[in-house]
N, C-alpha and C positions, 0 to 999 in steps of 0.2 A: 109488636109483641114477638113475631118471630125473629127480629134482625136480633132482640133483646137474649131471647133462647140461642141462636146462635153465638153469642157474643159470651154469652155465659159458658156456653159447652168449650169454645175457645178458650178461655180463661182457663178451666179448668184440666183442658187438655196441657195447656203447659205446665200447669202446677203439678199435674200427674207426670208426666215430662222431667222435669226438673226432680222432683221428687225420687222418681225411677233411678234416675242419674244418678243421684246423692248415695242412695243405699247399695246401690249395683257398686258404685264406686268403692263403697265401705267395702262391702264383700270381695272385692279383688284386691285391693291394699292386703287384707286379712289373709286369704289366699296366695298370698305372693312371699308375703311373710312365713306362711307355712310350706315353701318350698314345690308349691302346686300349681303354680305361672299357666301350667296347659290348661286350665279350668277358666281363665280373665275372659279371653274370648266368647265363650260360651254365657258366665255369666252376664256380659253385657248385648249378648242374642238372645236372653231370657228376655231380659229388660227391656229390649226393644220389641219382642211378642208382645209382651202385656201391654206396652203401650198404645202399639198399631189397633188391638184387640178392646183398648178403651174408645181406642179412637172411631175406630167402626162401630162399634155400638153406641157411642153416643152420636154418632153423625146418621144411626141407623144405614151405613150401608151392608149388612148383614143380609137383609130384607130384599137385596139384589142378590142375583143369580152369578152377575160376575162380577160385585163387590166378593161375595165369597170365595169367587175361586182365586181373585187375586192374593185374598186373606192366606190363604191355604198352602198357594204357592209361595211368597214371600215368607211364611211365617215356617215352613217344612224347609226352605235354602239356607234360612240363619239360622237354626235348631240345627241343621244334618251338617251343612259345613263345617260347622264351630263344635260340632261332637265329634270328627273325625280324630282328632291328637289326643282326646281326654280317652276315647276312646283306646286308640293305639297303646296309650300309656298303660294303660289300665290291663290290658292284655299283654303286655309286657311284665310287670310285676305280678300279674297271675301265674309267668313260666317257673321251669327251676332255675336254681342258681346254685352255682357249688360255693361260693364264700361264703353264703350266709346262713347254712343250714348245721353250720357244728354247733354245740354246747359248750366249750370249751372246760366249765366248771363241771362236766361229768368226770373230768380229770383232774381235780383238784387232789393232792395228795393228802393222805389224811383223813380227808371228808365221808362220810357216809354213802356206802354203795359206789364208792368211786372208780373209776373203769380204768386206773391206774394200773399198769400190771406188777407185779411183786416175785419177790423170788422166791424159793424154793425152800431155802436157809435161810438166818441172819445172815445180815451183809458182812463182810471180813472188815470192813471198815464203817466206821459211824464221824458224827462229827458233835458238839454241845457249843461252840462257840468259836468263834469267826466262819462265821457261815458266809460262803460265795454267796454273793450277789447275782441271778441268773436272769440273762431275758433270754428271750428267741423266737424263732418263727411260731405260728401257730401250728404248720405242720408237724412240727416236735414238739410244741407242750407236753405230749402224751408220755416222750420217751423221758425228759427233763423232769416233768413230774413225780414220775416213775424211780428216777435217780436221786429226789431228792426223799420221795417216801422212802429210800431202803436207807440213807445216809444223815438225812437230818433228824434232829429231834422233832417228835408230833407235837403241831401244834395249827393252826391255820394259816395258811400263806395264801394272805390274799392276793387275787391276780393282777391287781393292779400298785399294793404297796406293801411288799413285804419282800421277803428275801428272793421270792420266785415270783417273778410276772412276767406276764407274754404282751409285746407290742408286735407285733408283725417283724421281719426281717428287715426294714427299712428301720424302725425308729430300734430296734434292738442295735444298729452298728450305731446309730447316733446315740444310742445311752453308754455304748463301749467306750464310741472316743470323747465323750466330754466326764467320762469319769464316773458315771453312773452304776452302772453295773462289773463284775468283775471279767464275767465271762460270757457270751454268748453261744444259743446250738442254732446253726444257721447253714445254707449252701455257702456255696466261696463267695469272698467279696463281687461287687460288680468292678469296673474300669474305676467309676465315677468314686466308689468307697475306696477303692486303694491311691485313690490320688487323693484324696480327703485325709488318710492317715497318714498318707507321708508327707501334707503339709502343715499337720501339727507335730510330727516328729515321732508320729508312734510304728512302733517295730512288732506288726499284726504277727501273732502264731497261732497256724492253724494246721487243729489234730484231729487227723479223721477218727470220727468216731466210729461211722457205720456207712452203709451204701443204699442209695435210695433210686428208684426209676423216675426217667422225667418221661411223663407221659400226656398224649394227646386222645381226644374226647370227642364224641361225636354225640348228635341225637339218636336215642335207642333206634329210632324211625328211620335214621337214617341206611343207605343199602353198604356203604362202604363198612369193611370189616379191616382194612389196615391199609396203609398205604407205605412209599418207601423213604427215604431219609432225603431224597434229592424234591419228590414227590411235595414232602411238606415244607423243603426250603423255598420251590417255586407258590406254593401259600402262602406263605409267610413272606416272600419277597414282590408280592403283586401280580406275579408273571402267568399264575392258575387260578384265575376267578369261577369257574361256574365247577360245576361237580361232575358235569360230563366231561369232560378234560381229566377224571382220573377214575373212571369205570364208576359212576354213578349217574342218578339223573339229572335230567336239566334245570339245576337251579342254582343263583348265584353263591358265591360261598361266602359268610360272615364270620372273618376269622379275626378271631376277640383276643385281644394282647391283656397282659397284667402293668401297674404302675411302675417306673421306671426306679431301680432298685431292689425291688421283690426279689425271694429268693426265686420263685419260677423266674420272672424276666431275664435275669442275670442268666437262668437255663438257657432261655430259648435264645438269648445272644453268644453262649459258648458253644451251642448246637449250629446254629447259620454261620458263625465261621468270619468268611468274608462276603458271605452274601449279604448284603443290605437288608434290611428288614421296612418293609413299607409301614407308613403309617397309621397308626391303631384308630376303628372304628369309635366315634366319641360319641356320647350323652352330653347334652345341656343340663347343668344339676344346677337346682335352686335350692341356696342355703337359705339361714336365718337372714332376716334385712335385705332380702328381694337383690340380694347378690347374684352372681352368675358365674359359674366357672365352668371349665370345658376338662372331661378328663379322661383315661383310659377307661370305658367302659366295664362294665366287671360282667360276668360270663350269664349271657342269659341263653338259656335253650331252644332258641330259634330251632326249627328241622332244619335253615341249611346253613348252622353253625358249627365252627368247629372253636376248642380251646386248652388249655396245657393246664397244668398242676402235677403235683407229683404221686406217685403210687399209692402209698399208705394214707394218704390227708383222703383221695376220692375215695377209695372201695371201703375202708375201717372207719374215718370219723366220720365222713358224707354220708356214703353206702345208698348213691343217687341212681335208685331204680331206673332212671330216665336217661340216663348217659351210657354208653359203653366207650370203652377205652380201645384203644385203635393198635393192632397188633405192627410193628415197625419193622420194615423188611422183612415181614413174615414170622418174625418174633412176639411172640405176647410177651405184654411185660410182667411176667410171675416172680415170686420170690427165686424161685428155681431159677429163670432164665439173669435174673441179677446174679444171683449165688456164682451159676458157671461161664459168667458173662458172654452169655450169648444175644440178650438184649444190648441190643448199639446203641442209647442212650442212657444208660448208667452213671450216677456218678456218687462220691463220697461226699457227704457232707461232717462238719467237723463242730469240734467248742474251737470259739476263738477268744481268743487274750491278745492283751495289749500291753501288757506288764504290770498285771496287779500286784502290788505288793502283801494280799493274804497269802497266809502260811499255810491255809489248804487249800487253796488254790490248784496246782500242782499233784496235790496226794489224791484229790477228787480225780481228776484225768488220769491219773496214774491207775485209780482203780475202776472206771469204766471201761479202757483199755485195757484191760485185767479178764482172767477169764471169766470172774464171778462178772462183770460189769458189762462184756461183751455177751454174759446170758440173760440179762436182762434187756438189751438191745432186741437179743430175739425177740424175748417174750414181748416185750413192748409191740412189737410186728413189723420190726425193717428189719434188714441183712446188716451182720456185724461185718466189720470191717477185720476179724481177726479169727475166722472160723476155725 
């Protein structure tokens, strides 16, 4: 009778067993798909609780003093270890981030309450038909925006298909040269962009439009309040890892790069010069189909992080209570200290064309560069190129 109760609890231990297996499995397929791979572990340390946990209760080792504590321990090892990355992760997406916290449609032109700036007057110049084709970074939407409420006709332009749309400064120079757009507002090309246009034959013109600060970022927490231009090249090149190495405390330093082509990257390669730039701290990111790819991290606010972007994108679109921007060679980076270039990383950014052949093409730049066009640069909130 008992070998029979035995035999049965066997049985049935593996069909719970098996069964355990089946659905934990289900659940990590599902998970994996949803781009949350740190959680597989974890689910399948559930699954093996519950079944330990079938298993001692139906074997009744419960009923022992050190069947329990073995329960306890083996079943607290596979729960704690396997929460450790769901964890981290989880703690990770709770920090800030400066890329993902704009609206970008608060600046939609046209739109309702939109935080487009406008001028003062009508524009001297308008346009009703062949309207430029515009993309550009996200850090200038605001001012492009800006420029197309005083000059186009109102109507909606959506941000993704219409006469104005913003893909980032990477897929903006590839709508340029395959014919897409007429013109883009972007930093200077990178190395990689200019050799890309002069293998299709195009003859890049780029016209500053205005000047913007490239500026570096720290946690508010953090004690550094600026460091010097040679300072962050030894960061940026590997050579100054911890943060007592530049008048802070002892901790190592996570200094976060942007993707190759951005208009920041392209900054922080015309800022290092010829100093090498090490390579950028990576995320394993899980797409759709349990794919895998490895890439330039995007900016999370570790305390002993540091990261770049430009002046007007943090303090105006971000306005990330949690960051301060780091004064350069004892320069802060203000509109002022751009104005009378005493910040040492400065630089113009421009529209660029490839030789569209619209007929206002041309007249649009001519009146942005204009002084009615250069006041709306102001007012938008970066330094005109034409004071």
């Amino acid at each position: 009778m008992e070998n029979n109760s035995i035999s049965e609890r066997v049985f049935m231990s593996i069909f719970v067993f098996i069964s355990l297996l089946f659905f934990s499995g289900l659940a990590a397929f599902f998970t994996l798909l949803m781009g949350e791979m740190h959680y597989i572990a974890l689910i399948f340390a559930i699954a093996f609780v519950l079944f330990i946990t079938y298993v001692f209760n139906a074997f009744h080792l419960f009923k022992k003093k050190k069947g329990k504590l073995v329960f306890f321990i083996v079943a607290f090892a596979a729960i704690g270890i396997t929460s450790i990355k769901p964890i981290e992760v989880g703690y990770t997406k709770l920090l800030a981030t400066v890329d993902s916290e704009v609206d970008i449609y608060d600046y939609m032109p046209f739109s309702k309450d939109s935080k487009a700036a406008t001028l003062s007057e009508p524009s001297t110049f308008t346009m009703k038909e062949n309207l430029p084709r515009i993309d550009g970074a996200t850090a200038l939407y605001p001012l492009y925006s800006a420029i197309a409420q005083a000059t186009y006709p109102e109507k909606e332009y959506d941000l993704h298909s219409s006469e104005i749309i913003v893909t980032t400064t990477p897929n903006a120079y590839t709508n340029l040269f395959e014919g897409k757009v007429d013109m883009i507002f972007v930093a200077a090309p990178s190395k990689s962009q200019l050799n890309r246009a002069e293998s299709l034959g195009l003859d890049l013109k780029l016209t500053p439009i205005g000047r913007e600060a490239f500026v570096f970022f720290v946690n508010k927490k953090n004690d550094i309040e600026g460091l010097s231009s040679e300072q962050l090249k030894g960061i940026y090149s590997g050579e100054i890892t911890n943060w007592n190495e530049v008048g802070g405390g002892n901790d190592s330093i996570r200094a976060f790069q942007r993707p190759e082509d951005s208009g920041s990257q392209s900054a922080l390669q015309s800022f290092m010069g010829e100093t090498p730039i090490m390579e950028a701290p990576t995320d394993d990111i899980a797409p759709g189909m349990g794919g895998i790819i490895r890439e330039v991290s995007q900016y999370k606010n570790f305390k002993n992080a540091i990261g770049y972007t430009f002046r007007f994108y943090s303090t105006e679109m971000v306005q990330n209570n949690k960051i301060k921007l780091l004064e350069i060679d004892g320069v802060a980076p203000t509109k002022e200290n751009i104005r009378n270039n005493s910040y040492p990383i400065a630089s113009e950014f421009y529209i660029v064309t490839a030789g569209s052949k619209n007929p206002n093409v041309e007249k649009l730049i001519d009146w942005i560069v204009s002084p009615q066009g250069q006041e709306l640069v102001e007012k938008a909130g970066y330094v005109p190129v034409n004071d």
